[in-house]
C-alpha positions as CSV (number, residue, x, y, z in Angstrom):
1,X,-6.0,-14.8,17.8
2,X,-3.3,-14.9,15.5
3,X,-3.6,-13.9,11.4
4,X,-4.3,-17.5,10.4
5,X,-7.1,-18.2,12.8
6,X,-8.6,-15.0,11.7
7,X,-8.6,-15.2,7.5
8,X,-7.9,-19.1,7.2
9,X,-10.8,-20.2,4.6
10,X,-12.6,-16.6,4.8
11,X,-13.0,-14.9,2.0
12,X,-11.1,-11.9,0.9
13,X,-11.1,-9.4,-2.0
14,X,-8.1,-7.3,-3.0
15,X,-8.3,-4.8,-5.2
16,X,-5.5,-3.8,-7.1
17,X,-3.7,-7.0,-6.6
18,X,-1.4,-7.1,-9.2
19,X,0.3,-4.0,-8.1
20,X,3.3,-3.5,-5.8
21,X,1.4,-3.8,-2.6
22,X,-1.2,-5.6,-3.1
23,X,1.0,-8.8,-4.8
24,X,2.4,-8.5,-1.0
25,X,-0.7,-8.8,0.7
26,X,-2.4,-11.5,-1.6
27,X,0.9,-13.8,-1.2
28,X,0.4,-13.3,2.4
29,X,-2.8,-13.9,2.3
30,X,-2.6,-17.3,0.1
31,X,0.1,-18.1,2.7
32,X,-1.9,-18.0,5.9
33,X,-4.9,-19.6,3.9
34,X,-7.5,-17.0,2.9
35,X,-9.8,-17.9,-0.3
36,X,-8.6,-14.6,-1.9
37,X,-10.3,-12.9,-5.3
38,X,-8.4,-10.2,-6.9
39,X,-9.7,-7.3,-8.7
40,X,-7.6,-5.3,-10.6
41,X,-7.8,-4.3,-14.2
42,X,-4.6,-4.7,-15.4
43,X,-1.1,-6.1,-14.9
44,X,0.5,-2.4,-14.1
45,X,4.0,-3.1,-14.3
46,X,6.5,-5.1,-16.5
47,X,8.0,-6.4,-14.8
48,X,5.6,-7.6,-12.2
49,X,5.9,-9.2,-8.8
50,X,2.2,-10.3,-9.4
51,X,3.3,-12.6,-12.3
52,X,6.7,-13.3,-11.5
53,X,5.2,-15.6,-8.2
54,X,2.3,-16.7,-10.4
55,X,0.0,-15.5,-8.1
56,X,-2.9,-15.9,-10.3
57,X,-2.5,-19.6,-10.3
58,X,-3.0,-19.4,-6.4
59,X,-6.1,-17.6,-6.8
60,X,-9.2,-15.9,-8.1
61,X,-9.1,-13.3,-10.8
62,X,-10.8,-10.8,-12.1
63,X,-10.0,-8.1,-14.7
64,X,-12.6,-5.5,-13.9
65,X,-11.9,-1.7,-13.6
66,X,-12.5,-0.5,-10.4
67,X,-14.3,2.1,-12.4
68,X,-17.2,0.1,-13.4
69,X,-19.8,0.3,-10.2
70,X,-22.1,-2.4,-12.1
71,X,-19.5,-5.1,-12.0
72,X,-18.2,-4.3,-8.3
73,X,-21.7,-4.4,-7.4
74,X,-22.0,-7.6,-9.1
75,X,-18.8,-9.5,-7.7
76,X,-19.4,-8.1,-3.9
77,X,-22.7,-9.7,-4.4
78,X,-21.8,-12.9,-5.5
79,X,-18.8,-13.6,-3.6
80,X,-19.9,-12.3,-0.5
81,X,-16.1,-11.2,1.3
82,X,-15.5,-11.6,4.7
83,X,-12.7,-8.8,4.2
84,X,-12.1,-6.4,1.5
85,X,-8.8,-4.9,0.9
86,X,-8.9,-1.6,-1.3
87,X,-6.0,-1.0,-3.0
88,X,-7.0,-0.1,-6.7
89,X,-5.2,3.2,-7.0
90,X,-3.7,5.5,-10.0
91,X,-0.7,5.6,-6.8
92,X,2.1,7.8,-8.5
93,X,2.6,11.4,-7.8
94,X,4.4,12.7,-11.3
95,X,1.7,10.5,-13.7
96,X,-1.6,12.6,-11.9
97,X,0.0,15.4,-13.3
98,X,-0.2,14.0,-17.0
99,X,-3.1,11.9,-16.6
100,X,-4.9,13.5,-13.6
101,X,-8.4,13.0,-15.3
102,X,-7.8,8.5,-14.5
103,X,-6.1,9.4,-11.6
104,X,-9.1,11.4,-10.0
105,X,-11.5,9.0,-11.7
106,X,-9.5,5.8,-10.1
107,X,-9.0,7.2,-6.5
108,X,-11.9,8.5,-5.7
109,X,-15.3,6.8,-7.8
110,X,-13.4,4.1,-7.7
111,X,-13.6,4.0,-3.8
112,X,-17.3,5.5,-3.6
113,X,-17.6,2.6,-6.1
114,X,-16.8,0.4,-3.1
115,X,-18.8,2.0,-0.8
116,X,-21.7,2.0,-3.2
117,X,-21.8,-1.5,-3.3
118,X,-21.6,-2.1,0.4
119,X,-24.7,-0.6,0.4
120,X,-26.6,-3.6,-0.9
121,X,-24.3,-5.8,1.6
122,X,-26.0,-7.8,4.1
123,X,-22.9,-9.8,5.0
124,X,-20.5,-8.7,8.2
125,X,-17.9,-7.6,5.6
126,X,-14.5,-6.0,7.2
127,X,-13.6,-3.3,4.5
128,X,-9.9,-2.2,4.9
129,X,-9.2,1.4,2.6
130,X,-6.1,2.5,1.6
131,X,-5.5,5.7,0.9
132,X,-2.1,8.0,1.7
133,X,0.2,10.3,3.5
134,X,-0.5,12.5,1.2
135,X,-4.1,13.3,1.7
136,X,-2.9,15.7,4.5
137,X,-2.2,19.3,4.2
138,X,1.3,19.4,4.1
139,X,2.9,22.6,5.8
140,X,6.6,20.9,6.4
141,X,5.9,20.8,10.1
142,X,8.0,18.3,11.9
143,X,5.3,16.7,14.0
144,X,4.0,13.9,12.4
145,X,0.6,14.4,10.9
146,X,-2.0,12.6,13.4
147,X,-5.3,11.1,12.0
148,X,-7.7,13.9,12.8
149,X,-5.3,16.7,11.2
150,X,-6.9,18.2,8.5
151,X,-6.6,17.2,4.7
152,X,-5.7,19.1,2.1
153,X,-3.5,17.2,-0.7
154,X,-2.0,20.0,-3.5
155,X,-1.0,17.5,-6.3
156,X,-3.7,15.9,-7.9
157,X,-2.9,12.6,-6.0
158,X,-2.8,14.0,-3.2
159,X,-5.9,15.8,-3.9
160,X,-7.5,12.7,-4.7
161,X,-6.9,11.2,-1.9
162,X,-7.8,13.5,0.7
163,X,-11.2,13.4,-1.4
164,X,-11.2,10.1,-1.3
165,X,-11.1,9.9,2.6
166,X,-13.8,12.7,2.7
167,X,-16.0,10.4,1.0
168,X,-15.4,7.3,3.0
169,X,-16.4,9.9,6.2
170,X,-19.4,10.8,3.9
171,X,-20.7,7.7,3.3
172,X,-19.9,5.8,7.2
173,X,-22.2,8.7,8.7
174,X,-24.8,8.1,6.2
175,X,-25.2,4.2,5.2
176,X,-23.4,2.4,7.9
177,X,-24.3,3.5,11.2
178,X,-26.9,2.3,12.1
179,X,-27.3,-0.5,14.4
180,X,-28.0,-3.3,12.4
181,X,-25.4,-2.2,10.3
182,X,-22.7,-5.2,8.6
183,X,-20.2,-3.3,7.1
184,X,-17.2,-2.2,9.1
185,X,-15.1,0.4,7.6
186,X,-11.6,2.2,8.0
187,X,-9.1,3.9,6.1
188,X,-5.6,3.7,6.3
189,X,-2.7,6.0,5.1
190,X,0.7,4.7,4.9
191,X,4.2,6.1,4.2
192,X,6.7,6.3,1.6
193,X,6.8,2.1,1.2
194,X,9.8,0.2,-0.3
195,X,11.0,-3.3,-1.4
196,X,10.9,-6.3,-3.7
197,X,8.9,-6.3,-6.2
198,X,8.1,-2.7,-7.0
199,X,8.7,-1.5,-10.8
200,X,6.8,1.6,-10.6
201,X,7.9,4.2,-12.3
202,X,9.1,7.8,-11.2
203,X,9.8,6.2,-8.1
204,X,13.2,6.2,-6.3
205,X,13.8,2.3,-5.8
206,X,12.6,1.3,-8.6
207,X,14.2,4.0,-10.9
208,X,17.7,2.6,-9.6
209,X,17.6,-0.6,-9.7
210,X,16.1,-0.5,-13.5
211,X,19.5,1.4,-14.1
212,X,21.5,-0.8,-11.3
213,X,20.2,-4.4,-13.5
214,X,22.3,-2.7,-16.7
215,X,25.2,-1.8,-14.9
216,X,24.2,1.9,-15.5
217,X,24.0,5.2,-13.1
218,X,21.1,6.3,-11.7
219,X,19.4,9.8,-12.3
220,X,18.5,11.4,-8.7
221,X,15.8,13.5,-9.2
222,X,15.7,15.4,-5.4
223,X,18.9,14.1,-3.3
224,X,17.6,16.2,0.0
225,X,13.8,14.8,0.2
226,X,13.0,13.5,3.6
227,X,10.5,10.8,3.6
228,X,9.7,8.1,6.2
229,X,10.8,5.2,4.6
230,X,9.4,1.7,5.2
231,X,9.5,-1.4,3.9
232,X,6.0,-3.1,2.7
233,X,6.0,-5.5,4.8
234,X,5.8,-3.1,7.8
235,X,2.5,-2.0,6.1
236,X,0.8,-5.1,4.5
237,X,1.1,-6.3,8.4
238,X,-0.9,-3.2,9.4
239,X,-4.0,-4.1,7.3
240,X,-3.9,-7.2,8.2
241,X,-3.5,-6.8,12.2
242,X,-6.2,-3.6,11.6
243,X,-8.5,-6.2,10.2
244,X,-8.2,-8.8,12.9
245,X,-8.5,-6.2,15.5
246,X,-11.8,-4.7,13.9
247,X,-13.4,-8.1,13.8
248,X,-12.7,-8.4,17.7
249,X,-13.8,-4.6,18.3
250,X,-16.4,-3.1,16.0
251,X,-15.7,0.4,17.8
252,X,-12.8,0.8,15.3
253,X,-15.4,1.2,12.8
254,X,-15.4,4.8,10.5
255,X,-12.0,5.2,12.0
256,X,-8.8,6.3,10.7
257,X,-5.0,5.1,11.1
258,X,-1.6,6.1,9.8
259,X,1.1,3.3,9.3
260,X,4.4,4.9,9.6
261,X,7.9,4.7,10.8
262,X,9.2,6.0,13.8
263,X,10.2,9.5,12.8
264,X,13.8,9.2,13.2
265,X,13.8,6.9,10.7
266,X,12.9,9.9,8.4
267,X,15.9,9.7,6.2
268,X,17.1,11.7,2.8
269,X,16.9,9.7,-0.7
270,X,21.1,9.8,-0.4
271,X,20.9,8.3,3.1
272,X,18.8,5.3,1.2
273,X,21.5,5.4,-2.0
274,X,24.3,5.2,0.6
275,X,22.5,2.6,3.0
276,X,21.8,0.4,-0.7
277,X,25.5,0.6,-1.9
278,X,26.5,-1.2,1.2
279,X,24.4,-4.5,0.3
280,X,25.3,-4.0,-3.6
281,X,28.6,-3.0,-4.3
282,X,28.3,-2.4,-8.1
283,X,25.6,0.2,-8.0
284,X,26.4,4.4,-9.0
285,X,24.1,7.5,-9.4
286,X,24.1,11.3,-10.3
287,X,22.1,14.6,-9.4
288,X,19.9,16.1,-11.8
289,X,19.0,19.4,-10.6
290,X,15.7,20.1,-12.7
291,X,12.5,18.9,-11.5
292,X,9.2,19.3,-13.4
293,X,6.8,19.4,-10.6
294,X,6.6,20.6,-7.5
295,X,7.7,17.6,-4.9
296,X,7.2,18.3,-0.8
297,X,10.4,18.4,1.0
298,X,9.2,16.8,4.2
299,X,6.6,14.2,5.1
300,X,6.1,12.5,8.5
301,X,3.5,10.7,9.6
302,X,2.6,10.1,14.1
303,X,1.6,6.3,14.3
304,X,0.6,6.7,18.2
305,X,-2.7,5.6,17.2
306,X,-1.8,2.7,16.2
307,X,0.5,1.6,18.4
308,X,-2.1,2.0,21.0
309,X,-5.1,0.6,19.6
310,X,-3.5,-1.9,17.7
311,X,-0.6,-2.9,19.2
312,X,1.1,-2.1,16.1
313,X,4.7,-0.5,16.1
314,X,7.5,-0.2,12.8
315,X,9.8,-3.4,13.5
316,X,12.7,-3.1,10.9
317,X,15.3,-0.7,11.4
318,X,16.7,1.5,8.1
319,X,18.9,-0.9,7.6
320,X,17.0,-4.2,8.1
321,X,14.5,-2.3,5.6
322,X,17.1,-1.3,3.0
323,X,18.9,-5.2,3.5
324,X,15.3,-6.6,2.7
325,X,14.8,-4.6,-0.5
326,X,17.9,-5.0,-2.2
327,X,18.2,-8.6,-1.4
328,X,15.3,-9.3,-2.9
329,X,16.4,-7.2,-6.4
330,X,19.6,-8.9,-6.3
331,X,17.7,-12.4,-6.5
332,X,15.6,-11.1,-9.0
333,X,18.6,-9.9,-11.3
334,X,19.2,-13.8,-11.2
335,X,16.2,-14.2,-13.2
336,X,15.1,-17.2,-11.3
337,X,11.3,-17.4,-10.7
338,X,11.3,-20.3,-8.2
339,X,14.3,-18.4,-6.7
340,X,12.1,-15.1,-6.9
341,X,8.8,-16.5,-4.8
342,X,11.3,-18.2,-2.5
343,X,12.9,-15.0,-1.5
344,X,9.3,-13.7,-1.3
345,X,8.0,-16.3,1.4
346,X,11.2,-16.2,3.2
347,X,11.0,-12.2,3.9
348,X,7.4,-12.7,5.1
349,X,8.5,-15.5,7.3
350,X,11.6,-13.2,8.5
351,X,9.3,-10.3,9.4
352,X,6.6,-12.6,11.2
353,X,9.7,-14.2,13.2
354,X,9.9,-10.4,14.1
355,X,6.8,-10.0,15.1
């Protein structure tokens, strides 16, 4: 059963769809056919990959704060999903520590929000939850965190997150497990994720090429981070495959999974600086040694899980994923927005060739 078969006229909610990730997974989704309705309260970025492929010309939309329990309630009830992808997120590290009030408020009500509006669901509905790496304790092991290690996020996204996942246990052992039950539930928690289309800030891709586009240097906040880079795609393909396989095995219900590359893939922010120079020539950075905040050094995540229940394994080397990334910022510094979806759709068809 491939991804067409499976989401081909059903319908799907995404929320957060105007972000970084979920602009990926609603093209994709548009592209294999799905009657998608997004739910995000904002445009978050300027600029944004959301409006640059005019994505809300291809869909449904609706600006409602994930926040606002009465009008989830209202538009899971009247639209009745197939799927739901959960993405609405307050997703940066440095901005929960100035605005850690939202960010606690948007991670986790907004995702008992979710859950509390399943509740009155008598649809099968196939709810896909993002959360984070970062929900785990971190204690710099070098073992990849596995799914049932235990939480424990220090930063208040991190916090938030790991809260987040508690709840999604909570409310699996208490409203959907029964028999009769319609709503199939599982969280997700994904890696460091690059590539086209991000303009988040306080993050490293982004950061650079804002800089690289004016032919200036780029500020390096923490050249000796580790973090298991991987390009979106790698992960927009795991909620998607994670979705397909839960509506062949409902066992994979209140489950978890990570979506991570393979561990030696765990490179330093220069390795990713020197990889990027090699596909645009023209770029330059510097070390800043002060940091504000405290930032983990080391962050791997074990994707065995998903490789054997979900036949789902990283695909792009560190190169392939650095290539993908750049490419796609180089097109966009052409200021071409025909040029900009085109280079959109093309990656997704390179990585399904892949697959």
């Amino acid at each position: 059963m491939n991804l067409e078969k499976v989401f081909k006229n059903k319908k799907v909610i995404v929320t957060g769809h105007t972000g970084f990730k979920g602009s990926w997974l609603t093209l994709w989704l548009t592209e294999i056919g799905a009657n998608v309705l997004g739910i995000s309260k904002n445009i978050p970025t300027k600029p944004s990959h959301y409006e640059l492929l005019d994505l809300g010309k291809k869909i449904k939309s609706k600006k409602i704060d994930i926040q606002n329990l009465n009008k989830i309630k209202r538009i899971i009830k009247k639209f009745k999903p197939d799927f739901i992808f959960h993405l609405a997120a307050q997703s940066i590290v440095r901005k929960s520590y100035t605005n850690t009030i939202e960010t606690w408020k948007t991670n986790l009500m907004g995702t008992v929000n979710i859950l509390e509006s399943l509740k009155e669901n008598k649809k099968e509905t196939i709810t896909i939850i993002i959360t984070s790496d970062k929900c785990y304790k971190n204690i710099e092991t070098k073992k990849g965190y596995k799914e049932n290690d235990i939480l424990g996020g220090e930063d208040p996204y991190g916090a938030s997150k790991s809260a987040a996942e508690i709840a999604i246990n909570s409310y699996i052992k208490s409203f959907f497990n029964k028999k009769n039950n319609k709503n199939f539930i599982v969280s997700t928690r994904a890696g460091n994720v690059i590539g086209g289309g991000d303009w988040s800030d306080n993050r490293l891709i982004p950061d650079c090429i804002k800089s690289w586009i004016k032919k200036r240097t780029a500020k390096i906040r923490n050249p000796e981070s580790t973090r298991p880079w991987q390009h979106v795609l790698e992960v927009i393909y795991g909620y998607l495959l994670l979705a397909k396989k839960i509506k062949l095995n409902k066992k994979l219900h209140g489950q978890s999974f990570n979506f991570g590359p393979n561990m030696r893939y765990n490179f330093k922010v220069l390795d990713v600086l020197n990889k990027s120079k090699l596909f645009w020539k023209d770029i330059d950075w510097k070390i800043e040694k002060k940091t504000s905040f405290k930032e983990n050094i080391l962050l791997n995540l074990n994707n065995a899980k998903a490789k054997k229940y979900l036949n789902w394994k990283p695909i792009l080397s560190f190169q392939k994923t650095v290539k993908l990334t750049i490419d796609w910022y180089k097109c966009y510094s052409l200021k071409n927005k025909r040029l900009i979806f085109k280079k959109s759709i093309d990656q997704i068809k390179i990585y399904t060739r892949l697959i």
